[in-house]
C-alpha positions in Angstrom: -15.5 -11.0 19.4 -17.7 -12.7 16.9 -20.0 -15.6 18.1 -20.5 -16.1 14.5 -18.6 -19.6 13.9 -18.3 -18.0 9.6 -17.1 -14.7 10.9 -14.3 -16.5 13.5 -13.2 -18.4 11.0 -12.8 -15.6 8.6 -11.3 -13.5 11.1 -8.8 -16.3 12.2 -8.0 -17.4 8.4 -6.7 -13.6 8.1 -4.8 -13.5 10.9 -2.9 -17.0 10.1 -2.4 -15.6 6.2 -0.7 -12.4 8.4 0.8 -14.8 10.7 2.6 -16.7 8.0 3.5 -13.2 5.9 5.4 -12.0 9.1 7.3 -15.6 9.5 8.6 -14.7 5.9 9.8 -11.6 6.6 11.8 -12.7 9.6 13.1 -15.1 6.9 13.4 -12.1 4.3 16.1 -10.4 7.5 17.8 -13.8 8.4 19.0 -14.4 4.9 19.8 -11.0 3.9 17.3 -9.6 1.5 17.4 -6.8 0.1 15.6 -3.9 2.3 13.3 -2.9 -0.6 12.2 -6.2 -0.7 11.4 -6.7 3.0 9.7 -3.5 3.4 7.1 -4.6 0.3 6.5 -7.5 2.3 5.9 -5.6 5.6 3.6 -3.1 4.1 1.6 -5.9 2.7 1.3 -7.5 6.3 0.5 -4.0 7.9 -2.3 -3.8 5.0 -3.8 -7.7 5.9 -3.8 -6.2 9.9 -5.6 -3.4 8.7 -8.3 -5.5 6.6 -8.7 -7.7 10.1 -9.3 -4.7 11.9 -11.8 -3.4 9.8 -13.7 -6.6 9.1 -14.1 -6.8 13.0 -14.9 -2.9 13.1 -17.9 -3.9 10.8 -19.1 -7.1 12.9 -18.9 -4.7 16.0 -21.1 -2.0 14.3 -23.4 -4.3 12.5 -23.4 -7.0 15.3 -23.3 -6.1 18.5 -25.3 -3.1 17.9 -28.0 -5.4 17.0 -27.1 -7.5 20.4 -27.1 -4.6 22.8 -28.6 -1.4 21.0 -28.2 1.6 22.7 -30.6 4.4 23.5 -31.0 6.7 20.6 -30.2 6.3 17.0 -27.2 9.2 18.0 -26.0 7.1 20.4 -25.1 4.2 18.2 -23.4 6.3 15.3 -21.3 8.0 18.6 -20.5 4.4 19.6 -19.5 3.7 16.2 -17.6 7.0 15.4 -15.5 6.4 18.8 -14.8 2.8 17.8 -13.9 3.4 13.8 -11.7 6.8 15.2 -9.6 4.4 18.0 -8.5 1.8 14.9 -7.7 4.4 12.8 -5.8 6.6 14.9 -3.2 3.8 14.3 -3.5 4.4 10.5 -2.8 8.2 10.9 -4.7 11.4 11.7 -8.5 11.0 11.3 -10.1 14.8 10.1 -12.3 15.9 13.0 -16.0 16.1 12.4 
């Protein structure tokens, strides 16, 4: 994770802005709200996880590349191919190269 006390702190204010989104939903179910309703609200939570994930996809490629660079310029775009293609396979199918 970031050692970057700005990009923490970014990270972590995303997280409790998701945080917070989910504890309305739960709210959303308890007190009946309409389904339409509760599923706008969980695809805009799914969509705040996903911009978490990809602001800590770029630290990884732009930071700890830097930190420990590996052997060949090839070798760092594999890393980074392997690492963007394991997040996403939770968004749906990634086209092969």
């Amino acid at each position: 994770m970031p050692k970057n006390d700005d990009t923490r702190e970014a990270i972590l204010r995303r997280l409790r802005r998701v945080e917070g989104q989910v504890r309305g939903i739960i709210r959303m179910v308890e007190d009946g709200k309409d389904c339409e309703d509760v599923l706008t609200q969980v695809a805009a939570a799914r969509s705040a996880m996903d911009r978490v994930g990809i602001q800590i996809i770029s630290h990884r490629m732009k930071e700890c590349l830097k930190e420990n660079p590996p052997e060949s310029f090839e070798e760092a775009v594999s890393q980074a191919i392997d690492i963007f293609r394991r997040f996403s396979s939770n968004l749906g199918p990634v086209p092969p190269d």
